[in-house]
N, C-alpha and C positions, 0 to 999 in steps of 0.2 A: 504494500500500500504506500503510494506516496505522499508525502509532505501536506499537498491538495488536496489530498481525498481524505485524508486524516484529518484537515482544518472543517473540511464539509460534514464531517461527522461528527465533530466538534460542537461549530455552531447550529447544525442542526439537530441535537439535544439540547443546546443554549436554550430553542428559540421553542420548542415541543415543553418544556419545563417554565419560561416565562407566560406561554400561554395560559400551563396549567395554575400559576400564580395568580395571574388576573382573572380566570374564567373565578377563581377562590374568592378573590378580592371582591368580585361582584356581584357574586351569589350571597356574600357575607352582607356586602352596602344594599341589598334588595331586602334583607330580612331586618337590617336597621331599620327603613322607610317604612316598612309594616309595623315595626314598635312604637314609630314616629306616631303616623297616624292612631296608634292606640291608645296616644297619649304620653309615650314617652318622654319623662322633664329629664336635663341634665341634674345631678344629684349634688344636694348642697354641702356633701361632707363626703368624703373618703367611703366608699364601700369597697364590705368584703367582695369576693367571688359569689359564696352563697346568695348572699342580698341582692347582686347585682343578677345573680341568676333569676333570683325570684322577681323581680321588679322585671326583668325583659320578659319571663314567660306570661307576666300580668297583661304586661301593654300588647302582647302577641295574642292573648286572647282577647282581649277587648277590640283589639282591629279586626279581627272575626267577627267579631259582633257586629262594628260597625260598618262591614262589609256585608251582612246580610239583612241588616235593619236599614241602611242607607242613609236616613236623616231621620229627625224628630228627637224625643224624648224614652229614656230607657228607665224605667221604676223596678227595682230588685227589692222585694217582698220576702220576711224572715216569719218566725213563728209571731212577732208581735201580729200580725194580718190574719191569724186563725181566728179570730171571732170577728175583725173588722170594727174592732173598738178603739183603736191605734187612731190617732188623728189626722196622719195621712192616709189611711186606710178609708175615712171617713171622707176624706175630703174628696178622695178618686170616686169613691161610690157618688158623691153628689156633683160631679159633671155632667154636663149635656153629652156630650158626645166622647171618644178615645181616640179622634182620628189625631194621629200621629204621636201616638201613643203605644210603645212595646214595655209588656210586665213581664218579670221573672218571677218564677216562684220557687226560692228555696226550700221550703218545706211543705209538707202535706196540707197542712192546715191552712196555709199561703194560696195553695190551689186550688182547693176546695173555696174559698173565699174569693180569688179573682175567677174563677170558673161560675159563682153567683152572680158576676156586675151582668147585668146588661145594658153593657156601651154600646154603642152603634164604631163599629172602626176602630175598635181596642184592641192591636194585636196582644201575643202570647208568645212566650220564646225561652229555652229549654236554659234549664240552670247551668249554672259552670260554674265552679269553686274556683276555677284559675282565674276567674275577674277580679277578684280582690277586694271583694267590698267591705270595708272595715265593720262596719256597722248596716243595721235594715232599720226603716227603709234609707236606700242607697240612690243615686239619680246617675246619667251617664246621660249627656246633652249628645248630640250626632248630627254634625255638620260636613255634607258631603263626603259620607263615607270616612269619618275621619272626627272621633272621639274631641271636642273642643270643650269640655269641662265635666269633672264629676266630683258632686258634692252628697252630702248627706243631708237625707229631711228630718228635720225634728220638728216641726207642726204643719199643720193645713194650707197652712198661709204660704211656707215656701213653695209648696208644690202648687198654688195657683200662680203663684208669680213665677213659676218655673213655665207653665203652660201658658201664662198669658204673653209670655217673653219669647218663645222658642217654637209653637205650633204653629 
């Protein structure tokens, strides 16, 4: 083998390994932008690997989410919703309508309770644990496929100015 044909073999593993580098690179900055959209914030302190794991599989399921809800409002429902004595439980039963409107229901009682409203346009959508909701009820705002606020309700009142602001 000559000199030539040696350098061609050379650079052509160079150039067969820099692809497989970037095709990596890519596939890694494409699973970023789906964390992005599920809300991923840069972190205001130092994290572990664990922490940081659990914070990116959070915001990777919520951009599922908000990939299959597309816009509106997302209500995740805990055991407080089993009798619909909860204030936000109350407050969702005394709307006119659901349209644009998706509820979670964490627990049985949760579902049994949203499975009673009859909204007109109220969807329904399957629990996940991996969303992260610190506390129920939980909200998850969904602007163009793409998670743009989630807070927690603690009275009636939020969750009207959540729907008077956002539907």
């Amino acid at each position: 083998m000559s000199f030539t044909q040696a350098a061609l073999v050379v650079v052509a593993i160079a150039a067969l390994v820099l692809g497989l580098v970037c095709y990596h690179l890519l596939s890694r900055l494409e699973v970023l932008e789906q964390a992005l959209q599920g809300g991923l914030e840069p972190p205001s302190r130092r994290l572990g690997r664990e922490e940081y794991e659990q914070r990116f599989r959070r915001a990777l399921a919520r951009a599922t989410l908000a990939a299959d809800v597309q816009s509106g409002l997302v209500l995740v429902f805990g055991e407080e919703a089993r009798d619909g004595a909860h204030e936000v439980a109350l407050a969702l039963a005394n709307l006119g309508r659901g349209d644009g409107i998706t509820v979670i229901a964490q627990t049985d009682g949760a579902g049994e309770f949203l499975r009673s409203l009859n909204l007109a346009g109220l969807r329904t959508h399957q629990a996940n644990p991996e969303l992260g909701s610190p506390v129920t009820p939980f909200a998850f705002v969904i602007d163009e496929r793409r998670v743009s606020a989630a807070r927690s309700l603690v009275s009636g009142a939020d969750l009207v100015e959540l729907v008077t602001r956002h539907t």
